[in-house]
C-alpha positions as CSV (number, residue, x, y, z in Angstrom):
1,X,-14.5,3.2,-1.6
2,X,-15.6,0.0,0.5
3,X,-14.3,-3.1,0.1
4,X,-17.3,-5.7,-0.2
5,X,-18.0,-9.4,-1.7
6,X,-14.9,-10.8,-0.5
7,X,-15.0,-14.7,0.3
8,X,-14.4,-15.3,3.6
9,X,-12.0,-16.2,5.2
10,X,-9.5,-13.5,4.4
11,X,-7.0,-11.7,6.0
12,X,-7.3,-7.4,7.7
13,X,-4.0,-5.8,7.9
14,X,-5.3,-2.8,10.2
15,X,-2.7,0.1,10.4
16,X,-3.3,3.0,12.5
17,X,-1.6,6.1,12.8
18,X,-1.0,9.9,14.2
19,X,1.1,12.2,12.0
20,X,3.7,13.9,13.2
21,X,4.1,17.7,11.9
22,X,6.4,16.8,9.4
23,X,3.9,15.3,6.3
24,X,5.8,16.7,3.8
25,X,5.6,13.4,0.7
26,X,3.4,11.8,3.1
27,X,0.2,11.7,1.0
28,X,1.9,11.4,-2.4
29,X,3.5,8.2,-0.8
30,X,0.6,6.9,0.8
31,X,-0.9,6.8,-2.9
32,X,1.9,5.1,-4.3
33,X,1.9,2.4,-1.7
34,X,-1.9,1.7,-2.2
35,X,-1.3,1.6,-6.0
36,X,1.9,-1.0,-5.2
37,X,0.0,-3.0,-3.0
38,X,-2.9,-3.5,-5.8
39,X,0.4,-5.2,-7.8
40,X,0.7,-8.1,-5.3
41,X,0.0,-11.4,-5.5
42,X,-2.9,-11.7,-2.3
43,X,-4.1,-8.0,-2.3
44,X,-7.9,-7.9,-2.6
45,X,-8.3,-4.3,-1.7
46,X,-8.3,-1.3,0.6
47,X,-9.9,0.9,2.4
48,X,-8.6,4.6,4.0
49,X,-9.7,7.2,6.1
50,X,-6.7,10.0,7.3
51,X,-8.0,12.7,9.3
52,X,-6.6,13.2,13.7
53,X,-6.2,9.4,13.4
54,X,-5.8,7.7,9.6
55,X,-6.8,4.3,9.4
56,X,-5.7,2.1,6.4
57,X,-7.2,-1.6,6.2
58,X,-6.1,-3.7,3.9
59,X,-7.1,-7.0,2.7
60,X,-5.7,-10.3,1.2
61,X,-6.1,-13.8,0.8
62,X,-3.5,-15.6,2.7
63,X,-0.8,-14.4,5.3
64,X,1.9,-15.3,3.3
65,X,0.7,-12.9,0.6
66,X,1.2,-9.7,3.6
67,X,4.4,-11.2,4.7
68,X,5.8,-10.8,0.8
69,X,3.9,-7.1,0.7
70,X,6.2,-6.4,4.2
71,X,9.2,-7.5,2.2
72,X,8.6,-5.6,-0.6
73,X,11.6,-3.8,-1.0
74,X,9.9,-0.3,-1.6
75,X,7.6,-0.8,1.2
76,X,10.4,-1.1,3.4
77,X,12.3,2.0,2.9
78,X,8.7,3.8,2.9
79,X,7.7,2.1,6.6
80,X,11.8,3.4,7.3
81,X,10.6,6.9,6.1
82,X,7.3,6.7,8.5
83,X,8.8,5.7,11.7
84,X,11.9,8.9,10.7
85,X,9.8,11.1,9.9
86,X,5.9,11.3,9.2
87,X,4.6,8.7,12.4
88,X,4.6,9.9,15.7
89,X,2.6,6.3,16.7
90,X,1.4,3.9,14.7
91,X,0.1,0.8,15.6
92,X,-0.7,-2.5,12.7
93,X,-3.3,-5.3,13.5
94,X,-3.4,-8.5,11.5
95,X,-6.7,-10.3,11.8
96,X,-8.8,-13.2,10.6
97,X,-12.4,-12.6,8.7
98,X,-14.7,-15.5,9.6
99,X,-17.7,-13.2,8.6
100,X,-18.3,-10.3,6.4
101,X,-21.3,-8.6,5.7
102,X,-22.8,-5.3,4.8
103,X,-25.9,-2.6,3.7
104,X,-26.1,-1.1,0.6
105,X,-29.2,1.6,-0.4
């Protein structure tokens, strides 16, 4: 699903990754954390593509609100779990939306 009609400005956390050969929980977790992050005061939605390289962009009205998501304490031991075992790189962008707009047929 896209993400549109957010008021601008908001806040991209951009995470990018390559999978190591061990994925075993991966997916199931990755689902979980989606469905945790909706919980959290700030989260305005998300958008995910995993193939070669998955790409997970999430959005949210204020920094403060992904700096308490980061702290989340089940969050944490799951970004422990990535870097042991499923991520072989990953790499997170935090960025500014001035401007947001889109197409729809």
């Amino acid at each position: 699903m896209i993400v549109s009609n957010l008021k601008t400005p908001y806040y991209a956390v951009i995470f990018t990754t390559l999978l190591t050969d061990d994925i075993a929980g991966y997916f199931k977790t990755a689902v979980r954390m989606e469905k945790l992050a909706e919980l959290q005061e700030g989260f305005l939605g998300i958008e995910s593509a995993r193939n070669e390289v998955g790409i997970t962009v999430s959005y949210w009205n204020s920094l403060e609100a992904i700096t308490q998501w980061k702290h989340n304490i089940e969050h944490t031991e799951v970004r422990k779990r990535g870097r042991e075992q499923w991520y072989e790189h990953y790499q997170l962008r935090i960025c500014k939306v001035e401007r947001d707009y889109g197409f729809k047929k």
